[in-house]
N, C-alpha and C positions, 0 to 999 in steps of 0.2 A: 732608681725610683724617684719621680718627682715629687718635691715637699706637701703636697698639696695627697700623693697619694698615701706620704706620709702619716700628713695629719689625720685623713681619714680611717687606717690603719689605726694608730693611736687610740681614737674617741671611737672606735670599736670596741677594741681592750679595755679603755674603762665601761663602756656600758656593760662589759662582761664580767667584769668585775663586779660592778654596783651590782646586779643581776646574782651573783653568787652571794654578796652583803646581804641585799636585800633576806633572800633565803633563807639566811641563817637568824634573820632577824624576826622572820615570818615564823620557824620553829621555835626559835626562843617563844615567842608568844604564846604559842599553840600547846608547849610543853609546859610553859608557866601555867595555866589553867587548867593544862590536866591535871597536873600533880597538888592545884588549890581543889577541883575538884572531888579527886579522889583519894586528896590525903598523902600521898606517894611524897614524902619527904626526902627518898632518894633520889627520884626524878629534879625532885627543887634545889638539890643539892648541886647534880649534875647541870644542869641546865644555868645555875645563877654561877657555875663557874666557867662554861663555854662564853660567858661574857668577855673573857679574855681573847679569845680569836676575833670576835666581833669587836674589838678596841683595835686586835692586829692590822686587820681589814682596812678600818676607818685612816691608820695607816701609810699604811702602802696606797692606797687610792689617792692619797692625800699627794705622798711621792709620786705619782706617776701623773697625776694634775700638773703637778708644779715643773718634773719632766716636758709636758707638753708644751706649759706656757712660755718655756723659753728656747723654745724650737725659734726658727726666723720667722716674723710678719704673720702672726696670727691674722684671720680676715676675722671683721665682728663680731661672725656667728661662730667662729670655733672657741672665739674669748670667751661669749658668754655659755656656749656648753660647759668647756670649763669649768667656769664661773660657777653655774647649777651645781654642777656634780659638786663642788668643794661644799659648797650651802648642804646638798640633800645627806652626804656624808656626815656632816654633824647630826642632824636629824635622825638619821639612820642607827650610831651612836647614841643618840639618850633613847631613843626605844627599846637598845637593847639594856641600859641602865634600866629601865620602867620593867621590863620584862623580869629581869636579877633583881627589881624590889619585888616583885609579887610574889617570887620566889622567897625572897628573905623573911615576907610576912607567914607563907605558907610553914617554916621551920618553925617559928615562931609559935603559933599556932596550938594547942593542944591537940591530943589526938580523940577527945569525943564525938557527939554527932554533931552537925551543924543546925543551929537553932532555925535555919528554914533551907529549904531546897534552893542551892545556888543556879536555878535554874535563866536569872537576867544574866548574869555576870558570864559564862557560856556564848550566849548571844549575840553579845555585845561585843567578845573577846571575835565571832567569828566575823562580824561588821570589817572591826577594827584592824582584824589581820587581810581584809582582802584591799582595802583601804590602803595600807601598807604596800603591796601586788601592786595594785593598779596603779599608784605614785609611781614608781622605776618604772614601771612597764607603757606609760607613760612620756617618760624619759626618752627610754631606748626608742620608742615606735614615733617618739614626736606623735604623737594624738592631744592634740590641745581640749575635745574635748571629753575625753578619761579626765584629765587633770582639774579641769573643772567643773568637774561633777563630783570632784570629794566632799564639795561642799554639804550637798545634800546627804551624801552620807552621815558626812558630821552633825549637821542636825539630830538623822535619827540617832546616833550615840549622846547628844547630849540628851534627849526628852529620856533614853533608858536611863540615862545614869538618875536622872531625876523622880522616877519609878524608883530605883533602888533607893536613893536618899529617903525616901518618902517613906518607903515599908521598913528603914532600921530605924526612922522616928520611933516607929509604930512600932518596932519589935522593944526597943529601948521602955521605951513609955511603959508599955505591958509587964516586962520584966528585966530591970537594972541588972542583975544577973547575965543579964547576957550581953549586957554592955560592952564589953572586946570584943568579943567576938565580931559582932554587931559590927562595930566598926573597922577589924579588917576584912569587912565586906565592904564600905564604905571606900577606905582606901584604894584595893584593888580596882574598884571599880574609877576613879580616880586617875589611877597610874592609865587605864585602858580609855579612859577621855583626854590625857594628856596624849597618847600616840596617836586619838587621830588626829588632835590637832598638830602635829608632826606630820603625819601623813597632810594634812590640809598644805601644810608649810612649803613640803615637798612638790606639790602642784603646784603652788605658784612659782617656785623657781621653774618648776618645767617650761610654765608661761614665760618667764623672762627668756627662757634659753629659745624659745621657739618667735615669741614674738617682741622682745627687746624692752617690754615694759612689765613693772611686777608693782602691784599693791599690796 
């Protein structure tokens, strides 16, 4: 087999990799929110410990990067794929960190009703997981503009979280009482503005890996 079918072979296998990270990072999400939702403390349980296989992942990708770069005569473009994956790896890793805080607030948490319908934070969790998707998928398909169109995404996640800031003023203001609470709505919704801008992150490495330049 020639090194070149080599390589291609290789930066298959990680995109299949990233592809199964991604996944598991996409559920972390999706679980962290149900189980804030609806209370389900075993779900936060479960879920803020699967963060371990998502550390594993981040990993082994890491090894199999560094496996590739020291194959013979990388041409530019397979450096900077590379290059990407090692970047979008970390990123991928603190989402599922952000993911096992939501969860760790979710334990936290008493078990009464919730002083409003977490009906933003839901929303915002579904923006933010597809965000997620379409960064790696991204990746693997080289689609430059998936990648920069997180942008806009990101927008809409920052005006919700801004809605949400706004109504735990109000809910605070109204009744101190409900002050924690209040605020791990705050938080959560926080943890879910910092992955998109991770997923944001994630785009622009895909720009670098496709087009050689990254701001």
């Amino acid at each position: 087999m020639s090194t070149r079918n080599r390589y291609e072979q290789e930066l298959k296998a990680i995109s299949d990799e990233l592809i199964a990270m991604q996944r598991a990072v996409e559920r972390a999400i999706d679980r962290a929110i149900e189980a804030f939702v609806t209370k389900d403390k075993t779900l936060a349980a479960g879920t803020a410990e699967n963060d371990v296989e998502i550390n594993r992942m981040e990993r082994d990708i890491e090894q199999h990067c560094l496996k590739v770069l020291l194959m013979e005569h990388p041409v530019a473009g397979d450096f900077r794929e590379i290059t990407a994956a090692l970047k979008m790896i970390t990123d991928l890793e603190r989402i599922g960190d952000q993911a096992r805080d939501i969860c760790e607030i979710v334990l936290q948490s008493g078990d009464g009703e919730y002083v409003k319908k977490p009906e933003h934070i839901p929303r915002m969790a579904k923006i933010v997981s597809g965000m997620v998707k379409d960064s790696v998928y991204s990746y693997v398909n080289r689609d430059l503009a998936v990648a920069t169109s997180l942008d806009k995404h990101d927008d809409i996640v920052d005006n919700i979280f801004v809605e949400i800031k706004d109504e735990i003023v109000n809910i605070i203001r109204a009744n101190k009482d409900n002050a924690e609470q209040a605020v791990y709505f705050l938080m959560i919704a926080k943890y879910l503005e910092r992955i998109a801008d991770h997923a944001v992150n994630i785009g622009e490495w895909v720009e670098y890996a496709i087009t050689g330049s990254h701001h």
